[in-house]
Backbone bond lengths (Angstrom), bond angles and torsions (degrees), N, CA, C in turn:
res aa  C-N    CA-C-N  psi(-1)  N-CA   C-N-CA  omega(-1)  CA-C   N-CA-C  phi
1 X - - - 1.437 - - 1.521 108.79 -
2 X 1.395 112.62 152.84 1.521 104.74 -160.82 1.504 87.75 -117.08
3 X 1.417 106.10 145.86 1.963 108.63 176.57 1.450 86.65 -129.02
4 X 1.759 105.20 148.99 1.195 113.23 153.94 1.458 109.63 -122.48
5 X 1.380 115.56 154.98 1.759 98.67 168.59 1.491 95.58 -134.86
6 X 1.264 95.35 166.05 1.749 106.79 -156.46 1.834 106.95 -136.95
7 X 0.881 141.19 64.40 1.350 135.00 175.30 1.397 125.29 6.33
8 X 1.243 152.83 -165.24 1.235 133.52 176.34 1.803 93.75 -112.39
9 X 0.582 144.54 -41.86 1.687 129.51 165.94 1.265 124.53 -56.86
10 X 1.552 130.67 -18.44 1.200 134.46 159.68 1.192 113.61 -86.88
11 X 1.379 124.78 -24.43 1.793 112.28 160.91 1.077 118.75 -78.63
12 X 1.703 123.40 -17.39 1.207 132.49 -178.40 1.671 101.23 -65.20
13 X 1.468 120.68 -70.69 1.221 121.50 161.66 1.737 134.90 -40.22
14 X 1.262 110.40 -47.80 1.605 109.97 153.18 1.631 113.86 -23.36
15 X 1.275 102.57 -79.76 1.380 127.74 -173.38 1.546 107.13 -43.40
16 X 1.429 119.82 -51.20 1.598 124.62 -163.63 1.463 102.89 -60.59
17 X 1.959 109.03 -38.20 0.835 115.94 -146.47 1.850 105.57 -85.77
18 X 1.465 106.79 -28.36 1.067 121.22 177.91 1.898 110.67 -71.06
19 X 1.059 108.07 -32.35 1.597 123.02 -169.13 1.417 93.26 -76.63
20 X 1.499 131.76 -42.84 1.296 145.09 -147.99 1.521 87.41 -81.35
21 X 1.187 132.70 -74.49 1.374 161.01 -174.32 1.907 92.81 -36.44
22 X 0.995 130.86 -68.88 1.388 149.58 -150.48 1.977 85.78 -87.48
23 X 1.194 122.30 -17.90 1.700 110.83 167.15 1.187 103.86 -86.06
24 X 1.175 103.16 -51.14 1.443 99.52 -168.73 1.696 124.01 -67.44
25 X 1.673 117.00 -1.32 1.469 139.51 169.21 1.759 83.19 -86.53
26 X 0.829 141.58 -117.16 1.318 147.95 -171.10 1.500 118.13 -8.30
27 X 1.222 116.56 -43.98 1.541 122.32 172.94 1.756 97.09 -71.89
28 X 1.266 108.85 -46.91 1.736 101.24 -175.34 1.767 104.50 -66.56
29 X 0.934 121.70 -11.52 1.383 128.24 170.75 1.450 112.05 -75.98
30 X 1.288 118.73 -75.64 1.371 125.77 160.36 2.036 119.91 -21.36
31 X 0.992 95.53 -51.04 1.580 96.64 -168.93 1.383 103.79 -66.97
32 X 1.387 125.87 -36.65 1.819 134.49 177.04 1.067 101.94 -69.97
33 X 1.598 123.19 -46.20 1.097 96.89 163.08 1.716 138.89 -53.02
34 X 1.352 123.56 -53.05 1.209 126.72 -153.18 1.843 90.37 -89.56
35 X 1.616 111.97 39.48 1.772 88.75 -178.38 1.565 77.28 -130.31
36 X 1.785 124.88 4.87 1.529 100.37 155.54 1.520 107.27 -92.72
37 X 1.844 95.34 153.21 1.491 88.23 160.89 1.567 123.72 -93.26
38 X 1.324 88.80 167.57 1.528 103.73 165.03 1.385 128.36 -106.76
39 X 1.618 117.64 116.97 1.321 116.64 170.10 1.372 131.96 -73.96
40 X 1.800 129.41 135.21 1.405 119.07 167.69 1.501 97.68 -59.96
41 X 1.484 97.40 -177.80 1.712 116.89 154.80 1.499 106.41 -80.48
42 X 1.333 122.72 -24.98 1.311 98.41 168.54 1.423 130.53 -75.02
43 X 1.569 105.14 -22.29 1.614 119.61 -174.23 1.920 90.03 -92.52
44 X 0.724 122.40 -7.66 1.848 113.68 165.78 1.388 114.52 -96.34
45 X 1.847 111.52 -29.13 1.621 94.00 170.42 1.462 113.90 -82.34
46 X 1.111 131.75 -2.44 1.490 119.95 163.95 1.472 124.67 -98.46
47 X 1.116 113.63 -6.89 1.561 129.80 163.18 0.986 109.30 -86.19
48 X 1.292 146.58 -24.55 1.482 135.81 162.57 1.735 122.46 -103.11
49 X 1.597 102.81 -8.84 1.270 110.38 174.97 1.298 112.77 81.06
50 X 1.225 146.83 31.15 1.439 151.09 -156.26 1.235 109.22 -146.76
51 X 1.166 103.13 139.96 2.001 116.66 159.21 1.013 106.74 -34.14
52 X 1.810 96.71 160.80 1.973 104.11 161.83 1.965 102.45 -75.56
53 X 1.006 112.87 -20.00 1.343 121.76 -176.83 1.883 105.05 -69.32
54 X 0.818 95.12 -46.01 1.922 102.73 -174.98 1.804 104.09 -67.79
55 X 1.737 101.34 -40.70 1.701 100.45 -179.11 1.461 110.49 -91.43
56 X 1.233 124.47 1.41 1.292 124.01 137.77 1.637 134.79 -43.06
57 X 1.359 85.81 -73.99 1.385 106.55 173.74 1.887 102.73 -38.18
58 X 1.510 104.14 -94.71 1.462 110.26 165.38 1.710 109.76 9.24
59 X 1.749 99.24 -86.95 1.351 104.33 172.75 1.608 125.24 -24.98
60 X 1.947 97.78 -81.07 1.512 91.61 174.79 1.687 139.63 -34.15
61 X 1.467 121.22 -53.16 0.783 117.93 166.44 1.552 144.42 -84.93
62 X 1.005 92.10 23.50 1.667 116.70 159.72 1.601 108.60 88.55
63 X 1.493 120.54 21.90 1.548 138.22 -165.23 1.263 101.05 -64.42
64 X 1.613 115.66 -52.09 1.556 127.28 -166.50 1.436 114.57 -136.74
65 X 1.034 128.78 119.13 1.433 148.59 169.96 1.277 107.19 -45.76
66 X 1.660 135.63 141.53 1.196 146.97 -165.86 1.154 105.58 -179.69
67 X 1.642 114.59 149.28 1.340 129.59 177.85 1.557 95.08 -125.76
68 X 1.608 86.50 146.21 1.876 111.01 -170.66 1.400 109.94 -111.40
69 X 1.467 122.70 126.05 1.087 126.92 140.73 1.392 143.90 -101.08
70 X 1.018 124.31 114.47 2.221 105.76 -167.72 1.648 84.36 53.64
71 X 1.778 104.26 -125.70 1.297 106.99 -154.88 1.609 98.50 -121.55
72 X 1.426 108.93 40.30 0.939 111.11 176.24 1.638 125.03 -123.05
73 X 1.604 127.75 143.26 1.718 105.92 -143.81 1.818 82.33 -133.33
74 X 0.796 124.83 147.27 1.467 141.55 -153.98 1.644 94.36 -153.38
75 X 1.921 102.59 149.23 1.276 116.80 -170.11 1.144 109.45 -153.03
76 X 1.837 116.05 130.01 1.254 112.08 -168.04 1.664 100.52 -95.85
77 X 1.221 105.95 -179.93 1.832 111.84 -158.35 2.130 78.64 -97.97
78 X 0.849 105.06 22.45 1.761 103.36 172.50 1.331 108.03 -116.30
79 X 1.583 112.94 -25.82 1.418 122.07 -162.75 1.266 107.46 -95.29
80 X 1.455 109.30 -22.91 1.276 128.69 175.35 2.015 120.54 -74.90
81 X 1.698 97.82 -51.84 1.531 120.94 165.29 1.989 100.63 -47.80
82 X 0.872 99.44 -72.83 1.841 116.80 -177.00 1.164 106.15 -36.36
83 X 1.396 123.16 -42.98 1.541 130.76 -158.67 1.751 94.88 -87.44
84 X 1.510 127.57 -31.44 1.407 130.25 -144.38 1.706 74.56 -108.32
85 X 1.264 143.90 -63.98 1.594 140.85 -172.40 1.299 89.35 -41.87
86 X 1.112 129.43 -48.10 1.783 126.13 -145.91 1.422 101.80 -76.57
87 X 1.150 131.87 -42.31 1.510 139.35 -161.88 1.787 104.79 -115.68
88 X 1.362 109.67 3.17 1.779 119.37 170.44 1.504 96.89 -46.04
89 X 1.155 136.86 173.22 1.335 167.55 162.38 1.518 124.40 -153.56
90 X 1.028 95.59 133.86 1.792 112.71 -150.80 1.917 78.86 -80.85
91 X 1.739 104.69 152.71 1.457 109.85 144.92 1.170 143.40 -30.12
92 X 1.218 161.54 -20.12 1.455 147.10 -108.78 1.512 118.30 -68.27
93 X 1.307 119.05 -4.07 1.726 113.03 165.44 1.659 114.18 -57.99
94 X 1.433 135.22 -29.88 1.089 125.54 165.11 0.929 123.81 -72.10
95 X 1.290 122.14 -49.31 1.669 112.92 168.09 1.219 128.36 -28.53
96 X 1.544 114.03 -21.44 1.623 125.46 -179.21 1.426 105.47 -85.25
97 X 1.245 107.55 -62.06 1.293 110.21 -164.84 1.454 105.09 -46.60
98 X 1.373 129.45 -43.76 1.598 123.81 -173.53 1.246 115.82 -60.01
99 X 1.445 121.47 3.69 1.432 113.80 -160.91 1.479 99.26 -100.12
């Protein structure tokens, strides 16, 4: 079995250093976070051009990702990307023309 022993100023420092390390992971977390935005429903019904009835829908059936507060529904610019890849539609007028 392996022992270490540590004086009380070298565990003191251990510790700072470990605590220090683990903020500074969390703050680097934090900052990625707060550099997406967040859309209202009002700034998503004019960016997608749709009713509150149509971004409902969306919502309900699991089309577009959203976070809830009280009665308030928030949208990340991922939830938004995800939702627009998902329902993309490819060209197919070129495909003709090459033929």
């Amino acid at each position: 079995m392996l022992s270490i022993n540590f004086n009380n100023d070298e565990f003191e420092k251990l510790i700072r250093k470990v605590v220090h390390e683990e903020l500074d992971t969390a703050q680097d977390c934090l900052n990625k976070a707060s550099q997406k935005p967040l859309y209202t429903n009002k700034e998503l019904l004019e960016l997608l051009d749709v009713n509150s009835k149509t971004l409902k829908k969306y919502r309900d059936n699991g089309w577009l990702g959203y976070s809830q507060a009280g009665d308030k529904f928030f949208y990340s610019a991922d939830d938004l990307n995800h939702f627009l890849s998902m329902t993309h539609q490819e060209a197919f007028a070129w495909n003709y023309a090459s033929k």
